[in-house]
C-alpha positions as CSV (number, residue, x, y, z in Angstrom):
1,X,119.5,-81.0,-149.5
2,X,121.1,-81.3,-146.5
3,X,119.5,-80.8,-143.1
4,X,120.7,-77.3,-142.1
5,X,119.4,-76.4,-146.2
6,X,115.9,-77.8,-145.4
7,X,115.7,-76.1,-142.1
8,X,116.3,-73.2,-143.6
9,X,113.7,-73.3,-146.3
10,X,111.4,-74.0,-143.8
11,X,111.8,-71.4,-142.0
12,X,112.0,-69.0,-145.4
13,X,108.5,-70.9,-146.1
14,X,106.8,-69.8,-142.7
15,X,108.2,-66.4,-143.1
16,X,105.6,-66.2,-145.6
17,X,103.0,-67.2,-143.5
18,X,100.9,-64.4,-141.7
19,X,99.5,-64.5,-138.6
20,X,95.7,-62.7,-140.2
21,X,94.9,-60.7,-136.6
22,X,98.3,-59.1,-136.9
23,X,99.6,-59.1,-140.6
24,X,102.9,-60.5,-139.0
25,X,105.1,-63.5,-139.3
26,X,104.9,-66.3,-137.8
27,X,108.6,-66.6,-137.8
28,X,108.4,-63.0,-136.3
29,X,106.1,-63.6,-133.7
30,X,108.0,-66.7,-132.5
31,X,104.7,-68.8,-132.9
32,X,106.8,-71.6,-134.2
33,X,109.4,-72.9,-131.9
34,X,112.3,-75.3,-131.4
35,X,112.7,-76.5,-135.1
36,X,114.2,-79.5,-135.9
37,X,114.8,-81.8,-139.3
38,X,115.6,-85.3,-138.8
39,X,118.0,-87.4,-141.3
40,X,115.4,-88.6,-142.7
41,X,113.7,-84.8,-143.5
42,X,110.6,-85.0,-140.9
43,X,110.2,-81.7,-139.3
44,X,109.7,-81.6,-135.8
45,X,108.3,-78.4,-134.4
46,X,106.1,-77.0,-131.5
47,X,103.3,-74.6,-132.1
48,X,102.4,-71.8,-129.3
49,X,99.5,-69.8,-130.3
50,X,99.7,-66.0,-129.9
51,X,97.1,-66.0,-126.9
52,X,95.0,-69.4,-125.0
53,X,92.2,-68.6,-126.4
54,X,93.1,-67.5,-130.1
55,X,90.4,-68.1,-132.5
56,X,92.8,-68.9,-135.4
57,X,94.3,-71.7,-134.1
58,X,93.6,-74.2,-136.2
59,X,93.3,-72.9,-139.5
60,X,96.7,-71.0,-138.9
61,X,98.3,-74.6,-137.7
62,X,97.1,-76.0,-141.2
63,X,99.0,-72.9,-143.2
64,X,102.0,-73.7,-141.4
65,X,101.8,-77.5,-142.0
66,X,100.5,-76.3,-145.9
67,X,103.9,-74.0,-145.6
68,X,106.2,-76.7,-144.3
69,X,104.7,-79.7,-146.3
70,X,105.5,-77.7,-149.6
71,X,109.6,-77.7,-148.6
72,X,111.9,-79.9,-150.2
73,X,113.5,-82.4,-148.7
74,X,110.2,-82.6,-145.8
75,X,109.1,-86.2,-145.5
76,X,106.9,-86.1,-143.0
77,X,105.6,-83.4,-139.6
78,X,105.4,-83.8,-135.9
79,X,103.3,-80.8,-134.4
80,X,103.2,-80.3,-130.8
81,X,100.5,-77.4,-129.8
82,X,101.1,-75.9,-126.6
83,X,99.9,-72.7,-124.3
84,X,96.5,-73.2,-126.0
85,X,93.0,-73.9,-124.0
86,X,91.9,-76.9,-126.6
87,X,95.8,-78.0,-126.8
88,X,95.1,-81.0,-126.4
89,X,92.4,-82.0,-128.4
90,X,93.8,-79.7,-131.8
91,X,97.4,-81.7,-131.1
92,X,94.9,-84.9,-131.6
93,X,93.4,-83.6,-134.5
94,X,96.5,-82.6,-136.1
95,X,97.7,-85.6,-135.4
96,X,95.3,-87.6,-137.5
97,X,95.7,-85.0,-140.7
98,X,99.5,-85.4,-140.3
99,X,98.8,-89.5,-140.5
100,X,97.1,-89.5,-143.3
């Protein structure tokens, strides 16, 4: 698959997932933004929760990883949370799951 393909199914994938609080998208509500698939297939991607302070943060960061890990062609993830209170520490701890 070429790189345009794998894009694509990704962003088929995260159609799929649902943002629980709102039963929409996360493709819809633009929570997952500038998209890109290296050569090599590693998505990169940045993550901007729907408010500072949402409480589904993290476990909605791991369905979209889940959701983007299950693509063909994906070798590997590089999640950059932003607009989010604990930003920082959540991009560290997705960090370490994405390293592993």
């Amino acid at each position: 698959m070429d790189q345009a393909a794998i894009e694509k199914a990704v962003i088929e994938k995260l159609a799929k997932v649902l943002d629980p609080e709102t039963g929409v998208d996360v493709v819809r509500m633009k929570l997952v933004m500038d998209l890109a698939i290296d050569g090599n297939g590693k998505a990169t991607y940045i993550f901007r929760p729907s408010s500072p302070l949402c409480p589904i943060a993290v476990p909605l960061a791991m369905l979209i990883i889940q959701a983007i890990k299950e693509v063909e062609g994906i070798s590997g993830q590089n999640i950059t949370v932003v607009d989010y209170v604990e930003a920082e520490k959540l991009n560290e701890i997705l960090s370490s799951v994405l390293d592993e």
